[in-house]
DRENKE-360455 format. One record per residue (C-alpha): residue number from 1; residue in one letter; chain; y, z, x. Coordinates in nm, 2 decimals. Each point is the difference from the previous one (the first is absolute). Layout:
% DRENKE-360455
nr,rest,kette,y,z,x
NUM,a,A,Y,Z,X
...
//
This chain:
% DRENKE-360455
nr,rest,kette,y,z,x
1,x,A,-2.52,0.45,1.08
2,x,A,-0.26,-0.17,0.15
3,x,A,0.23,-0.31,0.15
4,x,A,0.21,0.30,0.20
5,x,A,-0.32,0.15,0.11
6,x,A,-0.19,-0.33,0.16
7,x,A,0.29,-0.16,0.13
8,x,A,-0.02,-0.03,0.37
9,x,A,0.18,0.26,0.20
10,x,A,0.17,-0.12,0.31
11,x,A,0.00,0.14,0.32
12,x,A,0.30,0.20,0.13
13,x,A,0.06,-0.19,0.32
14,x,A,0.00,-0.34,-0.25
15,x,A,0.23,0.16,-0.16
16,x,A,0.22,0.15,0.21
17,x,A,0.02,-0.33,0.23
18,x,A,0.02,-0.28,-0.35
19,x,A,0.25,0.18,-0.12
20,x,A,0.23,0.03,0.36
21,x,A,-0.07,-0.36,0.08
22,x,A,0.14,-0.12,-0.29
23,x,A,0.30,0.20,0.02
24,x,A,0.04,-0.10,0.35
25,x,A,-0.06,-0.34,-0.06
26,x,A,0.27,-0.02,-0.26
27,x,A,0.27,0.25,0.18
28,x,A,-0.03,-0.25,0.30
29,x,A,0.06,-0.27,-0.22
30,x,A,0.32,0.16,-0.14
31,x,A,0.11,0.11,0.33
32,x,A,-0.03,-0.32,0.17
33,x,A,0.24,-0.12,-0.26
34,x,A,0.26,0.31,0.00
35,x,A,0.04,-0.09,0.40
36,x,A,0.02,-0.38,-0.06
37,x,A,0.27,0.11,-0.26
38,x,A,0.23,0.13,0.27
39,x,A,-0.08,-0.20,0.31
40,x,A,-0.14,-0.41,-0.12
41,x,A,0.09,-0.06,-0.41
42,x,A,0.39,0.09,0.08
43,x,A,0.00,-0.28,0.29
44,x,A,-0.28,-0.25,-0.18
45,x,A,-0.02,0.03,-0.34
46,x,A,0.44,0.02,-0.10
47,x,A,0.28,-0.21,0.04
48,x,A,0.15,0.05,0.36
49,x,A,0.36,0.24,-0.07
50,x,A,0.04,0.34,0.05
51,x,A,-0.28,0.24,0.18
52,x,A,0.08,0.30,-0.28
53,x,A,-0.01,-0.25,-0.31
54,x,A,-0.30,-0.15,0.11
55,x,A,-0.20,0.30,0.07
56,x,A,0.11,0.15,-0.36
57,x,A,-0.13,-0.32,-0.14
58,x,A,-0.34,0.05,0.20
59,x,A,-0.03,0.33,-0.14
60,x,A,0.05,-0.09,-0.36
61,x,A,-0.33,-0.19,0.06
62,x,A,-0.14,0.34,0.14
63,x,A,0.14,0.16,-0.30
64,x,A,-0.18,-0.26,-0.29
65,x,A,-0.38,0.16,0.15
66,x,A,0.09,0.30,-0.15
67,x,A,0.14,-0.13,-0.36
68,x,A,-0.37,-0.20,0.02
69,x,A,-0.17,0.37,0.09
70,x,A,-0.01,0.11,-0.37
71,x,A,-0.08,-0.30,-0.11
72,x,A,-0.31,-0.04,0.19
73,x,A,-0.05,0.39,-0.11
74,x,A,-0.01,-0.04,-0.32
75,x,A,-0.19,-0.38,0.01
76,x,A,-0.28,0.14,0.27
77,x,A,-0.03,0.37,-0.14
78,x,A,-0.11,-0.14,-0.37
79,x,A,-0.24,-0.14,0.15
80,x,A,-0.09,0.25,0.24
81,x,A,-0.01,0.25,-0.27
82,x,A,-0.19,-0.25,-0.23
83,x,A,-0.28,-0.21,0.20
84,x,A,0.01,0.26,0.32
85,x,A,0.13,0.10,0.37
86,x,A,-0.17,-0.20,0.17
87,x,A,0.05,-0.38,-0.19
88,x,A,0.36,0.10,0.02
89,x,A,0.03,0.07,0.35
90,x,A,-0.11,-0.32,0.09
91,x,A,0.21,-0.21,-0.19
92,x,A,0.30,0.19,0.13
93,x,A,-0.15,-0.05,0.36
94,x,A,0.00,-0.39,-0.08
95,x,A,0.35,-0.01,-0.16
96,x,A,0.16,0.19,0.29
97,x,A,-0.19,-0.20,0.27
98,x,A,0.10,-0.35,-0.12
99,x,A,0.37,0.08,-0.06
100,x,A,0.04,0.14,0.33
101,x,A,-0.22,-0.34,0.19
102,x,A,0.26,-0.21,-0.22
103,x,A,0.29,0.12,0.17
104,x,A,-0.14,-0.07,0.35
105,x,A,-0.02,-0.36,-0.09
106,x,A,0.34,-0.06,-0.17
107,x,A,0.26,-0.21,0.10
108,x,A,0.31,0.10,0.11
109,x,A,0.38,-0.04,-0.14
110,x,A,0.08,-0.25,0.29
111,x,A,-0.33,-0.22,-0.16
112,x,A,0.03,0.05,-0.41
113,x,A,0.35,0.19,-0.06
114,x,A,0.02,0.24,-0.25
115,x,A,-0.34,-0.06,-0.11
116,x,A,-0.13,0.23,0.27
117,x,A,0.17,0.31,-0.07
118,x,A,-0.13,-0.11,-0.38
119,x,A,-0.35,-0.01,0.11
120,x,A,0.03,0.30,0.27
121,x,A,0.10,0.18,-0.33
122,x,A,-0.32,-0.12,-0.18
123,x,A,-0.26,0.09,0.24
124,x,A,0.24,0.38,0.02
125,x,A,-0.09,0.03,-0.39
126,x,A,-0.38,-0.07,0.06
127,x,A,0.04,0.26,0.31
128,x,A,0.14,0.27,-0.24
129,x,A,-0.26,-0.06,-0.30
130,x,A,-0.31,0.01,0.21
131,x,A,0.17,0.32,0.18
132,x,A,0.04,0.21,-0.37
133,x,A,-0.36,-0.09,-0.09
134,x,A,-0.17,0.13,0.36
135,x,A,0.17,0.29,0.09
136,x,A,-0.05,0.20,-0.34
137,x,A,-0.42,-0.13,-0.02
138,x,A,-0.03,0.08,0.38
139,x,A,0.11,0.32,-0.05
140,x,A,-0.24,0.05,-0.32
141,x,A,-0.30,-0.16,0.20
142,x,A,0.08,0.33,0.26
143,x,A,0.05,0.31,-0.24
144,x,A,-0.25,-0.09,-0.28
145,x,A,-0.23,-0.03,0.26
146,x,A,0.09,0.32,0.15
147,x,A,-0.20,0.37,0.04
148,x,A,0.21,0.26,-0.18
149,x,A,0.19,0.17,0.21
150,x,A,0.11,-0.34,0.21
151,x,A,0.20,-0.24,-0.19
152,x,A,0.31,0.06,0.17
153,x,A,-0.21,-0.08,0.29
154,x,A,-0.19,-0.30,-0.08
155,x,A,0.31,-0.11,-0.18
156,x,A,0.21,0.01,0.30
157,x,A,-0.24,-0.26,0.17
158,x,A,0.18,-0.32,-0.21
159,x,A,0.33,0.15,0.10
160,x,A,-0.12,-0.02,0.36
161,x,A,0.01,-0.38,-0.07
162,x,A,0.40,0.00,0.04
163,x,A,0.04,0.12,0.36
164,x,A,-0.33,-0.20,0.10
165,x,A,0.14,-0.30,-0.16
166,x,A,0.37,0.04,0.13
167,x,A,-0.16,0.05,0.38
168,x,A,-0.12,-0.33,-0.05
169,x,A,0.21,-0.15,-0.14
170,x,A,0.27,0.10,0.23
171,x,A,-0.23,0.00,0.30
172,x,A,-0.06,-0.40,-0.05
173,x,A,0.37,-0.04,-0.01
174,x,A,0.09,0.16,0.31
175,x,A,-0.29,-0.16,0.19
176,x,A,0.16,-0.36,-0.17
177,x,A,0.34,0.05,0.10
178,x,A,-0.11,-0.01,0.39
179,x,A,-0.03,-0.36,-0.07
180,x,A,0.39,-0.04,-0.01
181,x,A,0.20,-0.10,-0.28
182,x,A,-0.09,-0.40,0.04
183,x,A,-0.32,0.04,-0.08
184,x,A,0.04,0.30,-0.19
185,x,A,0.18,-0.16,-0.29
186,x,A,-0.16,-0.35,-0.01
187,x,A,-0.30,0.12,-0.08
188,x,A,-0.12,0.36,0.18
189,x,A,0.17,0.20,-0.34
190,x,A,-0.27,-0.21,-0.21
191,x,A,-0.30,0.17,0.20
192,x,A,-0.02,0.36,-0.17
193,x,A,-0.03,-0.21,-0.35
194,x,A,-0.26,-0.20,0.10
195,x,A,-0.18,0.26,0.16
196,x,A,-0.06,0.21,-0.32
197,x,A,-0.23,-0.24,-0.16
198,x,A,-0.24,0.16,0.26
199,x,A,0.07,0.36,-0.11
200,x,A,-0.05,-0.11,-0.37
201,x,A,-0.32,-0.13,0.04
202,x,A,-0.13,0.30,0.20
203,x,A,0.14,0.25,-0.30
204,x,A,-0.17,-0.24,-0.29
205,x,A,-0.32,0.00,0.19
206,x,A,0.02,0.42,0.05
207,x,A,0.13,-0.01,-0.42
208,x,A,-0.27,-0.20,-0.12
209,x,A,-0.27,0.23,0.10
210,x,A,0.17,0.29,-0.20
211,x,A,-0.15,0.15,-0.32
212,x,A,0.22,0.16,-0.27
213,x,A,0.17,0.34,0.01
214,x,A,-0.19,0.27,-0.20
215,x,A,0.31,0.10,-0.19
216,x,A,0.02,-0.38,-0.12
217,x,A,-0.38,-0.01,-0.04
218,x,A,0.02,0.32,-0.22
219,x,A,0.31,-0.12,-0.21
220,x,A,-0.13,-0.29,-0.06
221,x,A,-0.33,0.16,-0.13
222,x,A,0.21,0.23,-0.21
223,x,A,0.20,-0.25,-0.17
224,x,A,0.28,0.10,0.10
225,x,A,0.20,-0.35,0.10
226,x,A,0.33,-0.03,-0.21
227,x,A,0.03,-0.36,-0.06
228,x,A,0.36,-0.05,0.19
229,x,A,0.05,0.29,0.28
230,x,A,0.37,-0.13,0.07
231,x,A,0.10,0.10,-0.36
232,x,A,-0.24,0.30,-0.02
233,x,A,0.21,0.10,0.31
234,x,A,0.31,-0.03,-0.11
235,x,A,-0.06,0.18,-0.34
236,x,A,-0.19,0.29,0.09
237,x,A,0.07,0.08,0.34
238,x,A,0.35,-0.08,0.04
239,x,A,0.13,0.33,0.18
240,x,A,-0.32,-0.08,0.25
241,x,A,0.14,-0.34,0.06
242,x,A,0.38,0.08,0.02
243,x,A,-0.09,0.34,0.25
244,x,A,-0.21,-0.22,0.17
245,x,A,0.21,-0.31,0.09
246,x,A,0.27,0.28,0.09
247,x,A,-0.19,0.21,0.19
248,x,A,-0.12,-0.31,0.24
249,x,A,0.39,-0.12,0.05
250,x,A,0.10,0.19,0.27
251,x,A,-0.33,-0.10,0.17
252,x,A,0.10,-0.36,-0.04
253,x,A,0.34,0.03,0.12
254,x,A,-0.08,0.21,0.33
255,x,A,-0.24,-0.31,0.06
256,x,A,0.18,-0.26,-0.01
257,x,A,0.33,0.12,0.15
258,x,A,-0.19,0.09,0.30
259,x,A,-0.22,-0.35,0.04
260,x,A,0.20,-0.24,-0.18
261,x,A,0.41,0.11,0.05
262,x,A,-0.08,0.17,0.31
263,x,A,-0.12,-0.29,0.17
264,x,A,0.28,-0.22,-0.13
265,x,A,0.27,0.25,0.09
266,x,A,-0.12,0.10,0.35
267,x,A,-0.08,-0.36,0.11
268,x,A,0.36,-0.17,-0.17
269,x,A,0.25,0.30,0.04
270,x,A,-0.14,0.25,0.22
271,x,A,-0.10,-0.20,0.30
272,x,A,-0.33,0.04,0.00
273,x,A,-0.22,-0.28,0.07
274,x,A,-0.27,-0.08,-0.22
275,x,A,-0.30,0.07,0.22
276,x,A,0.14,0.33,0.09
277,x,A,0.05,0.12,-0.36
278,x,A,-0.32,-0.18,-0.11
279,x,A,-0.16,0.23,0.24
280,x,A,0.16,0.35,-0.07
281,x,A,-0.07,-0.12,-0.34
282,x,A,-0.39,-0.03,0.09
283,x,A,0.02,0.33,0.18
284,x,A,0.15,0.18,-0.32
285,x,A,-0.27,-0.15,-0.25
286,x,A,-0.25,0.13,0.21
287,x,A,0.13,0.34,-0.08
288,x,A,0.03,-0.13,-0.37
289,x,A,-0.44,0.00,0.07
290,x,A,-0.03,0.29,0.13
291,x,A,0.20,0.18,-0.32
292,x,A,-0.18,-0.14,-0.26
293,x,A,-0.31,0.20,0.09
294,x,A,0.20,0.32,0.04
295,x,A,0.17,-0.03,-0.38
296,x,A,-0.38,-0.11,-0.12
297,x,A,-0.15,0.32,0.14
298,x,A,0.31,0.22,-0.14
299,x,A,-0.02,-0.16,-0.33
300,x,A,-0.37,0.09,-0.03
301,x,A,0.05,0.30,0.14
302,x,A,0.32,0.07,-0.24
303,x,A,0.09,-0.29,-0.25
304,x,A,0.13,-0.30,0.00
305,x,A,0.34,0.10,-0.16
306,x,A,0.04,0.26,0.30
307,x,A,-0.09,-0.22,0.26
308,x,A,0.24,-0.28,-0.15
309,x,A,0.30,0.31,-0.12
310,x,A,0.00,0.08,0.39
311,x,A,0.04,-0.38,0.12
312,x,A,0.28,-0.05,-0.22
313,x,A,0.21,0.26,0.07
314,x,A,-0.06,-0.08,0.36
315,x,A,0.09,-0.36,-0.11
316,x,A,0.36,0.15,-0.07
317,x,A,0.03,0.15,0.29
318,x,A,-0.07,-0.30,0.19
319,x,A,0.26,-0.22,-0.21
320,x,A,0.26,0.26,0.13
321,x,A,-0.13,-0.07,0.35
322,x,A,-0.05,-0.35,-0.06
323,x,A,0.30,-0.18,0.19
324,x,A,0.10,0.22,0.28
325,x,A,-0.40,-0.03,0.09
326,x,A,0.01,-0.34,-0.04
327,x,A,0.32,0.03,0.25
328,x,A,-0.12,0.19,0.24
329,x,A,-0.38,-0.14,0.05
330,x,A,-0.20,-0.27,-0.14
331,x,A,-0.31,0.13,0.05
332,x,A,0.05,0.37,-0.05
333,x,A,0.15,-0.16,-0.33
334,x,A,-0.32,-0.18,-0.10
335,x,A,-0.19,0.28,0.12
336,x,A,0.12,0.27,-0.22
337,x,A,0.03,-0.23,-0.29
338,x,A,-0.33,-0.18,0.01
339,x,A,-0.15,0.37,0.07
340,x,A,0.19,0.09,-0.41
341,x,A,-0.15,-0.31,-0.11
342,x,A,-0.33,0.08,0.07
343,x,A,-0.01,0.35,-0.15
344,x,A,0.16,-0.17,-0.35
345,x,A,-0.22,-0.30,0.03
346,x,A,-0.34,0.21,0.04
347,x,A,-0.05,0.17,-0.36
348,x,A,0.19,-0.28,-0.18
349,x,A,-0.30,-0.20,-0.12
350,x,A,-0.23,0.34,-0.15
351,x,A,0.34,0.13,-0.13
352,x,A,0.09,-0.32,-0.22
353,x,A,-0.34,-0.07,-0.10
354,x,A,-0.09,0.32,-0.11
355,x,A,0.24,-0.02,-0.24
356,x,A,-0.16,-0.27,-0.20
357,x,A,-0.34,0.01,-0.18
358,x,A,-0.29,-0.19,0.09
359,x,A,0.01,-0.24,-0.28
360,x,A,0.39,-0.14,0.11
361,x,A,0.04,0.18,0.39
362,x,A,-0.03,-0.36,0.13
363,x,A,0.32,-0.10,-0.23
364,x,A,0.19,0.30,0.02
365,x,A,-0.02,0.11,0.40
366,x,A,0.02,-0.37,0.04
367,x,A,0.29,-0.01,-0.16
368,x,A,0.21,0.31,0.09
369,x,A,-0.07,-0.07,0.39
370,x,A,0.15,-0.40,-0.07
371,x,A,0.33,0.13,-0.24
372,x,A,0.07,0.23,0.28
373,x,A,-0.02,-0.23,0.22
374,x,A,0.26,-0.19,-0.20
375,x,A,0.22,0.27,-0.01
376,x,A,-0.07,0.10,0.36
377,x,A,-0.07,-0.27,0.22
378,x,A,0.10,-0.31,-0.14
379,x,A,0.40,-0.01,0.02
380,x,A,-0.02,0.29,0.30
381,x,A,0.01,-0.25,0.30
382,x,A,0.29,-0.17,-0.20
383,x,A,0.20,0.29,-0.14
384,x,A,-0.03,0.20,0.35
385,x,A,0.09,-0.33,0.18
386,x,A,0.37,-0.02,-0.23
387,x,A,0.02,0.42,0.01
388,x,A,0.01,-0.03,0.37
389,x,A,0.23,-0.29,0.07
390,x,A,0.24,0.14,-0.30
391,x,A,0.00,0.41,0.03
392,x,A,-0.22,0.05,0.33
393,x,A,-0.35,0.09,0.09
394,x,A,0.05,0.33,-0.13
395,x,A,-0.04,-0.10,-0.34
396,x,A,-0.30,-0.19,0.07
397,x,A,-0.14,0.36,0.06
398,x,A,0.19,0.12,-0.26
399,x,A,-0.20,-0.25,-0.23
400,x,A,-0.30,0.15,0.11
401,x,A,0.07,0.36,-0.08
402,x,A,0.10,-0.09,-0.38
403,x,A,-0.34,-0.20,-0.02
404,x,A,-0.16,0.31,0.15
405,x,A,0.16,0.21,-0.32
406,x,A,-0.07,-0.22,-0.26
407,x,A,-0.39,0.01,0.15
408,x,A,0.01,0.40,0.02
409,x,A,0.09,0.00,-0.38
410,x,A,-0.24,-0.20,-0.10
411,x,A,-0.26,0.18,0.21
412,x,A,0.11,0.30,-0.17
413,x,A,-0.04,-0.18,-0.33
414,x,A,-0.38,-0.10,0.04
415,x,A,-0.25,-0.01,-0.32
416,x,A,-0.34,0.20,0.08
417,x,A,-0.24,-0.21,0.16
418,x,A,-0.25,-0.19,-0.16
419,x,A,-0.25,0.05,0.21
//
């Protein structure tokens, strides 16, 4: 035991701040592509045709991310849950921040054809494997460093990263589109790419000066590292992984159909401009903040299953409400919804982790989180898009509520934790 007892023990503030700046960091980065997705790749990156058509093809790009998600899960959390958090972390850091610099410099279709929706869809892969390798070891680096008593808390802090990264994200957007449309699409779009080689640097230079988890330190003193997690994972703690990836689904699906759809619908069909939904969008994320907190405390002060049985039922609710909100205010709409997603989006991280033992929680959280987001995010932009113009925006809300079912089974289905 004596490698768990000397090894360094790391501040909470370090912590607390490595692990959000990462997230951030990498949540901006996936943001800033989700918005280019609906308002520059369908003009730049696709043949000239019909508006629909080539915003379904734009989100088919979106979509390949989250087949990459496991991927990078399973590639990132062997090694996480072999050589360590904090090796890991970095490398995902790196993978995520390169793809995303790539796509600021790419040609367009007008220069190289249909090599640059080919190589958009490249550097949307790299994206999506260095996102399922940080959020799972960002989430790790917070709650095996935590006090008992807080996990919920300090695991909360990554999940801060998505509202802080969508703000800024969106926020550079809106301030670019003052610049007109001219200059906007020439070359203003590229800017948000470019600018989070910056962002990456300052979340290396914050990473690098990390030491190990305990729980790693203490695993690894015990011998207890199976020599390939993914396939530990997937033969031992199966009903962990399946409850998992289900129980993060409807989380996935409220997300996206109130950043990604919403912001196509409003602006194409609902006449909304885009500055004015990009800002009731900012306004409704900030509530998305200010609820993550709340579910932390409540999931400490309860559980984690309580905290995320109560967001999913309201989740249901708000699919019933979903389109005559949407109808009769943008912002209320944003408002209520962003305020559900931040009361599932709290206790998500502690819940799936805790479900996973030391020796493969890197693997398996890693991986439940990405395969929801499969099932949950990555057609819902696309399938809400064709349930909308085919049956009506009610069964866009509709969809929500049977994603909010299948997530209250699983919930209900939950292994024991594991820690």
């Amino acid at each position: 035991m004596r490698d768990a007892v000397t090894t360094p023990a790391n501040s909470p503030g370090r912590v607390l701040f490595a692990s959000l700046i990462g997230t951030t960091i990498e949540f901006f980065d996936f943001y800033i592509y989700a918005t280019a997705a609906v308002l520059v790749f369908p003009k730049l990156f696709f043949p000239a045709g019909d508006a629909t058509t080539a915003t379904l093809q734009s989100f088919a790009t979106f979509a390949l991310a989250f087949i990459a998600r496991p991927i990078g899960s399973a590639l990132f959390g062997h090694f996480g849950d072999r050589i360590g958090r904090k090796a890991t972390l970095v490398a995902a850091l790196l993978t995520m921040g390169i793809s995303t610099v790539m796509i600021g410099v790419l040609p367009t279709y007008d220069h190289i054809g249909l090599l640059a929706p080919a190589l958009l869809a490249l550097c949307r892969l790299g994206q999506g494997l260095g996102l399922g390798g940080e959020w799972g070891g960002a989430v790790l680096l917070a709650i095996e460093n935590a006090p008992p008593g807080k996990r919920a808390w300090y695991g909360m802090f990554p999940q801060l990263g998505a509202p802080l990264g969508f703000l800024a994200a969106t926020g550079l957007f809106l301030w670019l589109q003052k610049m007109g449309d001219g200059m906007f699409f020439a070359w203003g779009w590229r800017v948000p790419f470019l600018a989070s080689s910056a962002l990456v640097l300052i979340g290396l230079w914050m990473r690098l000066r990390l030491n190990e988890t305990p729980a790693f330190a203490r695993a690894m003193a015990l011998q207890e590292r199976v020599k390939v997690p993914m396939f530990n994972v997937f033969a031992r703690h199966t009903r962990a992984l399946i409850s998992g990836t289900f129980a993060a689904m409807a989380t996935f699906v409220i997300f996206y159909l109130m950043t990604v759809f919403a912001l196509s619908w409003a602006t194409s069909k609902l006449a909304y401009s885009r500055e004015s939904f990009l800002v009731a969008q900012m306004v409704g994320v900030l509530f998305f903040a200010l609820l993550i907190p709340f579910s932390a405390w409540l999931a400490d002060k309860r559980s984690g299953r309580f905290a995320m049985l109560m967001a999913t039922v309201l989740i249901f609710v708000f699919g019933i409400a979903y389109a005559p909100l949407f109808a009769q205010s943008g912002m209320l709409f944003m408002v209520v919804g962003m305020c559900v997603v931040g009361l599932t989006y709290g206790p998500l991280g502690t819940v799936l982790a805790q479900m996973f033992p030391t020796a493969v929680r890197y693997t398996g959280a890693s991986l439940a989180f990405n395969m929801a987001g499969i099932f949950g995010a990555s057609l819902a932009p696309y399938l809400a898009t064709w349930l909308a113009k085919t049956y009506g925006l009610a069964y866009v809300g509709y969809y929500l509520s049977a994603a909010a079912v299948l997530s209250l089974l699983a919930l209900l289905a939950k292994p024991r934790e594991a820690m």
